[in-house]
LUMMI-256257 format. One record per atom (N, C-alpha, C): x, y, z. Coordinates in steps of 0.02 Angstrom, whole numbers, padded with zeros to 5 digits, always signed. Example, Ala and Ser with C-alpha at 12.3 -4.5 7.8 and 13.67 -1.06 7.14 Angstrom:
! residues 2
+00660-00284+00390/+00615-00225+00390/+00660-00165+00390/+00642-00112+00354/+00684-00053+00357/+00645+00002+00394/
END
This chain:
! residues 343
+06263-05681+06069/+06314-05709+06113/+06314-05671+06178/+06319-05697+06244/+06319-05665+06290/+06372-05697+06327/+06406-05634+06394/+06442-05646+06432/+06451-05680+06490/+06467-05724+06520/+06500-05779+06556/+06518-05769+06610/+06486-05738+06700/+06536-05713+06736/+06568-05782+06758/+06536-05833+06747/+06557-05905+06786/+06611-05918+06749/+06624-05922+06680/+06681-05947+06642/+06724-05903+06601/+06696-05837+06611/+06750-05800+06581/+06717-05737+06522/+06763-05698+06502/+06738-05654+06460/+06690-05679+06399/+06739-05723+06361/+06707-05745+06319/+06695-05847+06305/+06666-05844+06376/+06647-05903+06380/+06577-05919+06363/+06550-05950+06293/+06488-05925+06257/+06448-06012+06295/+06410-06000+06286/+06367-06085+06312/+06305-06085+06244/+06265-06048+06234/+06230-06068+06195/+06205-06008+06141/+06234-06060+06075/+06241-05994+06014/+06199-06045+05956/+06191-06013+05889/+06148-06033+05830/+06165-06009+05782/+06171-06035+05708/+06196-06014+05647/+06281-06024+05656/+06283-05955+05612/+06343-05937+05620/+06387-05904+05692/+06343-05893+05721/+06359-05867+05785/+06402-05910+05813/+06413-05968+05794/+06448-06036+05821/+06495-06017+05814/+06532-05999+05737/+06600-06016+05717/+06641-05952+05732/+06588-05890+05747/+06618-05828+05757/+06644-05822+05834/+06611-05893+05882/+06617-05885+05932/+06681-05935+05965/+06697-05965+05905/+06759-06032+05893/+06813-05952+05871/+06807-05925+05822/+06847-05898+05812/+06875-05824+05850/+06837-05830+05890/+06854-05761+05944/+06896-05832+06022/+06868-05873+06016/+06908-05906+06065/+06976-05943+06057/+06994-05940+05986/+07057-05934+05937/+07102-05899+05969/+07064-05818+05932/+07113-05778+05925/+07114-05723+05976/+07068-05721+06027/+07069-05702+06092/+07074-05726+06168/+07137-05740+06183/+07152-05762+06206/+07168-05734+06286/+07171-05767+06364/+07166-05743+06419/+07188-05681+06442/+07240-05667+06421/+07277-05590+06434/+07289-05567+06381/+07276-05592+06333/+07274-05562+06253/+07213-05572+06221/+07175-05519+06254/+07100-05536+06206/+07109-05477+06149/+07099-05531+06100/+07055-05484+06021/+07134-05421+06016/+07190-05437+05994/+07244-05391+05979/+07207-05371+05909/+07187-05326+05887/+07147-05317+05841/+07198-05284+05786/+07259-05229+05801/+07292-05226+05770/+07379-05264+05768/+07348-05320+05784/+07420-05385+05753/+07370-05457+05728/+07338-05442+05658/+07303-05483+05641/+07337-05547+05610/+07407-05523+05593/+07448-05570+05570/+07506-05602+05607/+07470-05604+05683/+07492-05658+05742/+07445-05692+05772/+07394-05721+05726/+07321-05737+05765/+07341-05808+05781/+07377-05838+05748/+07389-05919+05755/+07404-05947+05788/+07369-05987+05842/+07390-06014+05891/+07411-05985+05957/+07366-05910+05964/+07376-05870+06005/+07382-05909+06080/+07371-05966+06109/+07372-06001+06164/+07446-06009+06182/+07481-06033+06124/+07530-06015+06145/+07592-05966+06189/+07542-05902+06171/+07569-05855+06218/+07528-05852+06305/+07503-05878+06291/+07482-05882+06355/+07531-05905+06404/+07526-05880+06490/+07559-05897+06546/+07538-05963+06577/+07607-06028+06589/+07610-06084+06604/+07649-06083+06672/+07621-06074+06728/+07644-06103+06785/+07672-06055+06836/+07631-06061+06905/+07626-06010+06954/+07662-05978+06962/+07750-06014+06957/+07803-05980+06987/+07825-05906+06944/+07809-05936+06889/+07839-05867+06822/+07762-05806+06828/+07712-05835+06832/+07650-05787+06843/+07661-05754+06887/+07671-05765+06956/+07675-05750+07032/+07726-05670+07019/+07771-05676+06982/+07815-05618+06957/+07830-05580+06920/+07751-05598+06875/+07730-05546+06815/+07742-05581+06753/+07739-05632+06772/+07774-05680+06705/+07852-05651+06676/+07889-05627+06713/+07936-05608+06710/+07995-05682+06698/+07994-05713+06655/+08019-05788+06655/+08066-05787+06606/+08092-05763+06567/+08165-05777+06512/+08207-05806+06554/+08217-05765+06622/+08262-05797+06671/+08243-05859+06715/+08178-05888+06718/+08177-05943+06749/+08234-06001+06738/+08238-06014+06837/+08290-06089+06801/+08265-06107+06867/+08287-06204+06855/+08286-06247+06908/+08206-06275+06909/+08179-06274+06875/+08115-06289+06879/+08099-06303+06821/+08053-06363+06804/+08019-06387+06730/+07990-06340+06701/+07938-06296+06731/+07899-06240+06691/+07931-06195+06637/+07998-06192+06655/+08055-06163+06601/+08049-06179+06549/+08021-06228+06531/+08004-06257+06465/+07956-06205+06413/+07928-06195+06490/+07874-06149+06436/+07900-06100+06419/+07947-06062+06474/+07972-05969+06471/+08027-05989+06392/+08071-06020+06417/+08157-06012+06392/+08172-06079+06416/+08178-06140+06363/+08221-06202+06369/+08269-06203+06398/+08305-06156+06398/+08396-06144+06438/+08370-06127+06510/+08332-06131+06547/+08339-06125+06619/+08316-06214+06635/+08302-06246+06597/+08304-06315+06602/+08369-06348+06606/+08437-06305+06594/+08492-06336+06600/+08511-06339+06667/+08476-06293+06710/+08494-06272+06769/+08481-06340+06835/+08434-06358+06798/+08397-06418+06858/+08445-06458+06870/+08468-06455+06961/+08499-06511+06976/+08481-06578+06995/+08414-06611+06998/+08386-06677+06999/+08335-06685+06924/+08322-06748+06930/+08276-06748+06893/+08200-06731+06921/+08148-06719+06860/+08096-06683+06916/+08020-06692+06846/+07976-06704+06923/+07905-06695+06866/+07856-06650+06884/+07811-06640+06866/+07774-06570+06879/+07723-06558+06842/+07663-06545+06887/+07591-06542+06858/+07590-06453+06861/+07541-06435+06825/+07514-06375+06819/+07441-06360+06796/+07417-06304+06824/+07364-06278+06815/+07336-06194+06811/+07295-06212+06759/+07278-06129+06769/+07197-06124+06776/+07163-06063+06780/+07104-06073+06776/+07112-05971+06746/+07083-05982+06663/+07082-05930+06623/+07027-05907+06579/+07036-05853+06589/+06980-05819+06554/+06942-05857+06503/+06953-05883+06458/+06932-05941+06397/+06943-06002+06425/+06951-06020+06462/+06945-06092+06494/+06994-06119+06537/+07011-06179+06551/+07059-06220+06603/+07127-06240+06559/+07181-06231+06576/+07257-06272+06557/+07255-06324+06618/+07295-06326+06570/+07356-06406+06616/+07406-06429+06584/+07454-06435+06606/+07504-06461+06611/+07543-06506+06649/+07596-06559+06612/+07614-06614+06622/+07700-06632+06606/+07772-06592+06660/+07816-06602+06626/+07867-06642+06640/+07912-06659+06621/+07945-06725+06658/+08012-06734+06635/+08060-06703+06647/+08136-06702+06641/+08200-06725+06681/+08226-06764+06651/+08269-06801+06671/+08374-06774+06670/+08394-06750+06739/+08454-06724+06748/+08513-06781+06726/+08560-06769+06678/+08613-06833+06647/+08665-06807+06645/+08710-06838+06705/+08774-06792+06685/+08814-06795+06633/+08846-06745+06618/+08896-06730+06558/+08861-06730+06509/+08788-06748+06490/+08740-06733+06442/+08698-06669+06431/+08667-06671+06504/+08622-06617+06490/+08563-06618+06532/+08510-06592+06523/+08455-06612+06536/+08396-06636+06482/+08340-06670+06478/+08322-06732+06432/+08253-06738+06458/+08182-06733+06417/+08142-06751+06430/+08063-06689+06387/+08015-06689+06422/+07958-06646+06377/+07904-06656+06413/+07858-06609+06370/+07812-06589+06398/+07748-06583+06383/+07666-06597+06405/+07610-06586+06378/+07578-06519+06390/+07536-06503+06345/+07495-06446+06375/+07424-06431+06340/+07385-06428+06386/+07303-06437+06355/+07265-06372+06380/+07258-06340+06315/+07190-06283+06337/+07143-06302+06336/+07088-06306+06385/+07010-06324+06360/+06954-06275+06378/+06946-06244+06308/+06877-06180+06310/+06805-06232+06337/+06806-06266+06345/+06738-06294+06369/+06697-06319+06317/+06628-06329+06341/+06595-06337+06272/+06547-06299+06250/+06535-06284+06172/+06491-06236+06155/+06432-06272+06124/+06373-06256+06139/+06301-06283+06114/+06243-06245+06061/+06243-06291+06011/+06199-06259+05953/+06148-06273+05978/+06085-06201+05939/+06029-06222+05958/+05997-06197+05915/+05916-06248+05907/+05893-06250+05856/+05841-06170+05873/+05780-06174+05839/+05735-06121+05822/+05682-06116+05901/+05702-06171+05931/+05670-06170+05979/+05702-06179+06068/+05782-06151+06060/+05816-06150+06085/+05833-06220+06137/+05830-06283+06082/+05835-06349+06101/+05909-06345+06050/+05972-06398+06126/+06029-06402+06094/+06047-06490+06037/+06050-06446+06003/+06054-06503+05911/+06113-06528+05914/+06182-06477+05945/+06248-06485+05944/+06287-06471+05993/+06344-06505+06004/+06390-06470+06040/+06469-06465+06023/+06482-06447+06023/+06560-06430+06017/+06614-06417+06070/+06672-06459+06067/+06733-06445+06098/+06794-06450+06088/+06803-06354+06065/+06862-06354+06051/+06936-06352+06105/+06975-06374+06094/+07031-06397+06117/+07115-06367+06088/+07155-06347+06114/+07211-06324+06098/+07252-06369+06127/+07307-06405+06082/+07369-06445+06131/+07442-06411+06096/+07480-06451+06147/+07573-06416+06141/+07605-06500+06164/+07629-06523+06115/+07685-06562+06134/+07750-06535+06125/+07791-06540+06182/+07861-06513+06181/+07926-06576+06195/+07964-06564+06150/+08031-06608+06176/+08077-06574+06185/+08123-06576+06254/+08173-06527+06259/+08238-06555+06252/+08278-06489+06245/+08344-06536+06278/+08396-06465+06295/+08433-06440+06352/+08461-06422+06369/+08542-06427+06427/+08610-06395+06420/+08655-06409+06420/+08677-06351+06435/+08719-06341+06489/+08790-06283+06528/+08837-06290+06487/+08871-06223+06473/+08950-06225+06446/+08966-06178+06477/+09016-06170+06525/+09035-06145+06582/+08946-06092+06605/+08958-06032+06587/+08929-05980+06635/+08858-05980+06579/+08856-06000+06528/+08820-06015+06479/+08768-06070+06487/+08692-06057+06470/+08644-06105+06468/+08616-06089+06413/+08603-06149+06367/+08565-06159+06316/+08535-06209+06294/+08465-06190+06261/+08410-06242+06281/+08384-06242+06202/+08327-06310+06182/+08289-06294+06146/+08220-06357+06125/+08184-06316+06120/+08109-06377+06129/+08077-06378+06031/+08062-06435+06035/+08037-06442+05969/+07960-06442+06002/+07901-06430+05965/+07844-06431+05977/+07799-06446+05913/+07757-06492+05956/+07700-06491+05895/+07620-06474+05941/+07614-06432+05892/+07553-06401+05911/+07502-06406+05861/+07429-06409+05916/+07373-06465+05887/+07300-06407+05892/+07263-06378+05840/+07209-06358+05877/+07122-06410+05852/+07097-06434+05891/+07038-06469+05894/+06971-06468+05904/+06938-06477+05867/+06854-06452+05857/+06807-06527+05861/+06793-06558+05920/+06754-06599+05919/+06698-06609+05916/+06631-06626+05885/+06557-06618+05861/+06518-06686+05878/+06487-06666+05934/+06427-06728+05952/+06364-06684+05927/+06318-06743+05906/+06246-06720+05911/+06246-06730+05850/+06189-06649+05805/+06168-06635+05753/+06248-06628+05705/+06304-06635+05665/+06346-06606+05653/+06360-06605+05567/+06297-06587+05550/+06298-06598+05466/+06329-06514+05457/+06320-06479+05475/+06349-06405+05453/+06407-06411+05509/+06436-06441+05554/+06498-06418+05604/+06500-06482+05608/+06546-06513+05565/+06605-06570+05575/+06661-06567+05596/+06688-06624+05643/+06765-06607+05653/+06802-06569+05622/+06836-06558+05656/+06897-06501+05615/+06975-06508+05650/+07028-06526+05630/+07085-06538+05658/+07153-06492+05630/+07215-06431+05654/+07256-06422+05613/+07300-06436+05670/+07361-06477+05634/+07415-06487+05657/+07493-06451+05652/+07534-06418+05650/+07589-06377+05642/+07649-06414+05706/+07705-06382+05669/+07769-06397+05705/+07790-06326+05721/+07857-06318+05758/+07898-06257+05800/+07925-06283+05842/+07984-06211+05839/+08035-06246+05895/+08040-06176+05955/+08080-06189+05980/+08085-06106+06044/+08170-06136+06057/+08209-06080+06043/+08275-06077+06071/+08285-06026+06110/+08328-06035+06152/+08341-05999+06213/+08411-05994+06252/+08431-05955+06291/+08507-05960+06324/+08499-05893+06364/+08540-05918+06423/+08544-05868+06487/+08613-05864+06511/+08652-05816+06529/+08697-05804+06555/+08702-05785+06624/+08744-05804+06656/+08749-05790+06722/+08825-05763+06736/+08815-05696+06751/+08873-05660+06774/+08886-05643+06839/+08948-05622+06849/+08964-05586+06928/+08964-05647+06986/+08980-05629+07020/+09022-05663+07080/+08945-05717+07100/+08933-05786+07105/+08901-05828+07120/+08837-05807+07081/+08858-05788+07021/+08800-05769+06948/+08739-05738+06970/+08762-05692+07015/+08700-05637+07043/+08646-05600+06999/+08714-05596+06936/+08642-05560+06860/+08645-05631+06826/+08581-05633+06798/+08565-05668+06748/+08518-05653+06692/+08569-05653+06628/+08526-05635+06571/+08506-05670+06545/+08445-05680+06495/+08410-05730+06478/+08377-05697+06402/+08379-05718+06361/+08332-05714+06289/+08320-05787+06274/+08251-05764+06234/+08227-05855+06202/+08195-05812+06135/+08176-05847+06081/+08147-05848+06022/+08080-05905+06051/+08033-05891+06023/+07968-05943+06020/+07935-05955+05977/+07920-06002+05988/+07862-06017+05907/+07885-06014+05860/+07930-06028+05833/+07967-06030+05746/+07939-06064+05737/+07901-06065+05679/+07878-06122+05651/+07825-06123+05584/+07798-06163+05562/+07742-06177+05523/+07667-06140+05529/+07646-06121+05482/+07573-06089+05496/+07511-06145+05508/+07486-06127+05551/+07435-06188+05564/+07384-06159+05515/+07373-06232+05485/+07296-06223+05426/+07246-06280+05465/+07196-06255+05480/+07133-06318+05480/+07092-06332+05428/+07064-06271+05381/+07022-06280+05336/+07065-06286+05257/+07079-06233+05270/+07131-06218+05186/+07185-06165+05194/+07249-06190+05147/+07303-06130+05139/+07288-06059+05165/+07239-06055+05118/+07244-05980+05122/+07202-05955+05206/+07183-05977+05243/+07167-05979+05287/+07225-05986+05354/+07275-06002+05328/+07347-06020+05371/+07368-05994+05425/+07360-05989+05483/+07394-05936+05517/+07443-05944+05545/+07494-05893+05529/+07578-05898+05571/+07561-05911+05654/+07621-05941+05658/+07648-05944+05753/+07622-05880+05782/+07611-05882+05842/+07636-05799+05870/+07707-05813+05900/+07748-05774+05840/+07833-05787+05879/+07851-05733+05898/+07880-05745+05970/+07920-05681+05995/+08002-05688+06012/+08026-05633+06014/+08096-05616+06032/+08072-05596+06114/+08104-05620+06165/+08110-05603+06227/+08183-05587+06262/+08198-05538+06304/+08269-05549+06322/+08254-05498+06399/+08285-05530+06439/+08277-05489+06497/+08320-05500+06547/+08335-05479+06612/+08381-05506+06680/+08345-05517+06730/+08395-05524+06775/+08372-05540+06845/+08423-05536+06896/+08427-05503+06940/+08486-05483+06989/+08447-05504+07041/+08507-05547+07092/+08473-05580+07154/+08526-05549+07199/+08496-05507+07254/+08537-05463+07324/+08528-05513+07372/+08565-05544+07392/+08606-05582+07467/+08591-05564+07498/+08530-05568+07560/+08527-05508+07630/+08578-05560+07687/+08627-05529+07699/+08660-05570+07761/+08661-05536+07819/+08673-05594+07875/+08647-05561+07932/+08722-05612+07981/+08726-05583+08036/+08780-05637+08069/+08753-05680+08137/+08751-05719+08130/+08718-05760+08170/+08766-05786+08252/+08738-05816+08298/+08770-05808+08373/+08842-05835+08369/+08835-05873+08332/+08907-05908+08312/+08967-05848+08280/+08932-05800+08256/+08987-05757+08203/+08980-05772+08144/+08960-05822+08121/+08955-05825+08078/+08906-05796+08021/+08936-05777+07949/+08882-05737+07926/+08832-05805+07893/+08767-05801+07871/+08728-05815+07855/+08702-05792+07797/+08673-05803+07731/+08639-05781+07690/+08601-05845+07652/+08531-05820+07705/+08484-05882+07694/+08435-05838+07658/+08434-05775+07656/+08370-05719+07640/+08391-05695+07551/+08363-05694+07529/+08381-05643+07483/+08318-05638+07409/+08337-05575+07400/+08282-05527+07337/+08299-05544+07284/+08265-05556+07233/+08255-05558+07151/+08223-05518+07136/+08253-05468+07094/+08203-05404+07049/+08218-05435+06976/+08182-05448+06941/+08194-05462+06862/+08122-05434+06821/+08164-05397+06768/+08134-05379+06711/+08120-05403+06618/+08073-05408+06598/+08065-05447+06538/+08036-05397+06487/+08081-05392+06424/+08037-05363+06365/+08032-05400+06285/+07975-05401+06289/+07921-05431+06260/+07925-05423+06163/+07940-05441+06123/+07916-05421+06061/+07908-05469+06002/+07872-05443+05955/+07845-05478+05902/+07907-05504+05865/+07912-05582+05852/+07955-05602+05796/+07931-05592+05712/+07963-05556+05681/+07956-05555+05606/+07879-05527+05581/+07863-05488+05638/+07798-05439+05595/+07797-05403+05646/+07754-05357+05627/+07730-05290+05674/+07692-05283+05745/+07706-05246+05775/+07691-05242+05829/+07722-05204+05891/+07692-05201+05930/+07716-05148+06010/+07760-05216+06043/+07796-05186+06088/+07831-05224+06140/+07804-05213+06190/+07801-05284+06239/+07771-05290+06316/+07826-05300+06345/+07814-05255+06423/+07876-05255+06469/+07829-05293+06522/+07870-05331+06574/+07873-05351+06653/+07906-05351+06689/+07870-05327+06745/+07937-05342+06816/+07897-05372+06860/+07943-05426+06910/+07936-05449+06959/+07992-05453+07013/+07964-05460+07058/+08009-05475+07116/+07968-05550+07163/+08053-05553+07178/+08053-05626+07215/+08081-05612+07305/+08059-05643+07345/+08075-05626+07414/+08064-05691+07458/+08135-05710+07469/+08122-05774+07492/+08169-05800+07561/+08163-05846+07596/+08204-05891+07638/+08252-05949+07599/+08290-05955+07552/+08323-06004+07529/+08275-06029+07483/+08266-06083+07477/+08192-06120+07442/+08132-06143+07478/+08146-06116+07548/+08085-06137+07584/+08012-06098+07568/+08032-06039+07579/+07953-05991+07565/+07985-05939+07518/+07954-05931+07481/+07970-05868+07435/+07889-05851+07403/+07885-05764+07436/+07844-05718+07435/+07855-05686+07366/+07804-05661+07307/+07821-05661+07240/+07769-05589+07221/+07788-05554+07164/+07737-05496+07157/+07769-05472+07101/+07715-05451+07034/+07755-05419+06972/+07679-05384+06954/+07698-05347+06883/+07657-05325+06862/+07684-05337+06782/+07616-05327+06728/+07640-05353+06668/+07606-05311+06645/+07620-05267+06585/+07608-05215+06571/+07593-05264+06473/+07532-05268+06463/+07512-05295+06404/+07467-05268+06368/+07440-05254+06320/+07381-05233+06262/+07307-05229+06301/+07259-05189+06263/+07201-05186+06254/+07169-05192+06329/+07191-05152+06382/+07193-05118+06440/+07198-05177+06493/+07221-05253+06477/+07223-05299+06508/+07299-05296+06567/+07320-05244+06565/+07377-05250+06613/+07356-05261+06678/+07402-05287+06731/+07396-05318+06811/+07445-05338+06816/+07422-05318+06903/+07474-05324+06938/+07490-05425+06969/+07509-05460+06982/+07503-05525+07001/+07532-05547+07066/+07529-05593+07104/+07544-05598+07167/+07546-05689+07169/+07610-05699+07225/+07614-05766+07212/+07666-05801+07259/+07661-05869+07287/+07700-05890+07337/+07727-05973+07323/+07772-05989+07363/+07791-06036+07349/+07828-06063+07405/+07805-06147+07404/+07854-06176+07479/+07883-06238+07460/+07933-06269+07450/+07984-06326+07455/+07996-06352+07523/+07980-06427+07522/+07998-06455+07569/+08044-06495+07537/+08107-06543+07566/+08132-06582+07528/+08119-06588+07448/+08089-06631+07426/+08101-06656+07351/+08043-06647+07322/+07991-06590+07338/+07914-06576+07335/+07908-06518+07341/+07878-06474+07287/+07882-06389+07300/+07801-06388+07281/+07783-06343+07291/+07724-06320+07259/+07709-06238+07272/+07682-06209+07213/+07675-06134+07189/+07610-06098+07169/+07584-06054+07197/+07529-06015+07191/+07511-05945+07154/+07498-05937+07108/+07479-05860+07073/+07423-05843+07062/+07425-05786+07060/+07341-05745+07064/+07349-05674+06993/+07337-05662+06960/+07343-05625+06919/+07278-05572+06936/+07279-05499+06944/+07241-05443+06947/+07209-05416+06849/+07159-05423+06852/+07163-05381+06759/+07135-05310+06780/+07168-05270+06778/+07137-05196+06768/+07129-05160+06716/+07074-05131+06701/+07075-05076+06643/+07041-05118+06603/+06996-05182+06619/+06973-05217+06564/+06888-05206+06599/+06860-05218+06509/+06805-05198+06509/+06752-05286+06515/+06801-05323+06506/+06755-05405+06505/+06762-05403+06599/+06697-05455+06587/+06688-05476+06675/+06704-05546+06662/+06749-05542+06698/+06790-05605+06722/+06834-05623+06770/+06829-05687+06799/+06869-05703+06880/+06958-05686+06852/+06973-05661+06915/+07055-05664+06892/+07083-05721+06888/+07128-05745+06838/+07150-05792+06831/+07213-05817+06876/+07195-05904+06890/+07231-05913+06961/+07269-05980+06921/+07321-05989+06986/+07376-06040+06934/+07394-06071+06984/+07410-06142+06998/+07447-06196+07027/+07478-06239+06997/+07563-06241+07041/+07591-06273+07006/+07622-06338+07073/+07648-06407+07052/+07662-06455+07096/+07724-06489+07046/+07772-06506+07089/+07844-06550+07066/+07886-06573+07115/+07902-06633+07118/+07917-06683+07123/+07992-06700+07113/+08044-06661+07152/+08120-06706+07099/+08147-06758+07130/+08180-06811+07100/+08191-06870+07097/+08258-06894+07073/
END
């Protein structure tokens, strides 16, 4: 198996034998900023899931329990989906170490209800090619990771709480030669609950925890093969400073102001270290906001990230760049765009 600078650490193109399935199963369970956790073997399942969905929460270290007002919340913490005051849709993209995401979300604002609607999400490792004795390809393979989400979130006074049901899909498709590598399909359910508080005078702190991934062990082949969610406990804040200034009129102004928020990270219901983040936010109102965190994660993959964002009327769009330092794979840093639409 060899390394990938075009697609990533462990982006394999052409393997033989068993080398195939070892190379399916390292793209499993090693995942873009979580490659190969070697000692949390009993969170291997569906490791995609932990992966980072959407520029604005990347841009700040993935610092997101506290996200609100934006669809991508779906992914961090369902309860900042209560926050959205229009309805709104929103594409996403990433481009990651093991391959391309996307995303597709679309939520609908109802008063005295709530907010109402869900979400797609597609990993695609690319495709991998068998080859015979004479390094002619017999097979190919493409495996595939999906996330269907349904949300629904709701305010009670200073209180937000959210929660997404999900079904999650992982997929092994086989053209060509495929008498030894036939399809392969496992399907599982989970949910993610979540709630944020907003305290102090025009809810300057905001606290935020979510639960993720509760759920079912995904099996493709057999039982005993099963692997749990990767579920985490998250809980973190976010304090936003007012810069005011007084303008010719006298009047004061506070169109400027800072977001510092912090996130810590840990394993639901088995073992493991906790991951911390911080980011900061620096912005004009919703027009431009300048973004920068660092995420402090496993197996020397920590970085720093950088990231921007501009709203015009009813159309925003968001940019992140993620740094990996201390890592020994050669691979492009992973970059993220996000686009939405409210309505």
């Amino acid at each position: 198996m060899r390394r990938s600078t075009s697609k990533g650490a462990w982006a394999v193109r052409r393997v033989g034998g068993q080398t195939l399935w070892l190379a399916l199963l390292l793209l499993c369970a090693c995942a873009s900023t979580r490659l190969c956790a070697q000692s949390f073997p009993n969170n291997s399942g569906a490791l995609f899931l932990s992966l980072p969905v959407g520029a604005e929460a990347v841009g700040m270290g993935q610092t997101a329990v506290t996200l609100q007002g934006h669809g991508e919340a779906a992914f961090w913490n369902p309860a900042g989906l209560a926050t959205l005051d229009e309805s709104e849709f929103g594409l996403q993209n990433g481009s990651l170490a093991v391959g391309k995401s996307y995303a597709l979300t679309a939520y609908v604002h109802t008063h005295g209800i709530g907010v109402l609607g869900g979400a797609v999400y597609l990993l695609n490792y690319g495709d991998l090619e068998r080859t015979d004795s004479t390094s002619s390809t017999i097979a190919r393979l493409s495996p595939r990771n999906l996330e269907f989400l349904a949300s629904y979130a709701t305010q009670v006074g200073a209180l937000s709480i959210g929660v997404n049901y999900k079904l999650v899909e992982f997929r092994v498709e086989c053209s060509g030669d495929c008498r030894e590598f036939p399809n392969g399909e496992g399907v599982t359910h989970g949910l993610d609950l979540g709630g944020q508080l907003a305290v102090g005078p025009e809810g300057a702190l905001r606290i935020g925890f979510a639960i993720r991934n509760i759920g079912f062990k995904l099996q493709v082949n057999n039982r005993d093969q099963a692997d749990p969610l990767p579920a985490h406990l998250v809980v973190g804040a976010l304090y936003r400073v007012t810069l005011r200034h007084e303008e010719a009129s006298g009047v004061e102004s506070d169109r400027l102001d800072v977001r510092v928020a912090a996130d810590l990270d840990s394993p639901w219901g088995s073992y493991g270290e906790s991951e911390m983040r911080i980011g900061l936010d620096v912005g004009y109102q919703r027009l431009v906001r300048l973004r920068g965190g660092y995420a402090f994660v496993r197996d020397g993959l920590s970085g720093p990230s950088v990231g921007m964002g501009i709203s015009s009327g009813s159309i925003g769009v968001d940019l992140a760049r993620t740094f990996l330092s201390g890592s020994d794979f050669v691979t492009e840093n992973p970059t993220f765009f996000s686009f939405r639409v409210a309505f």
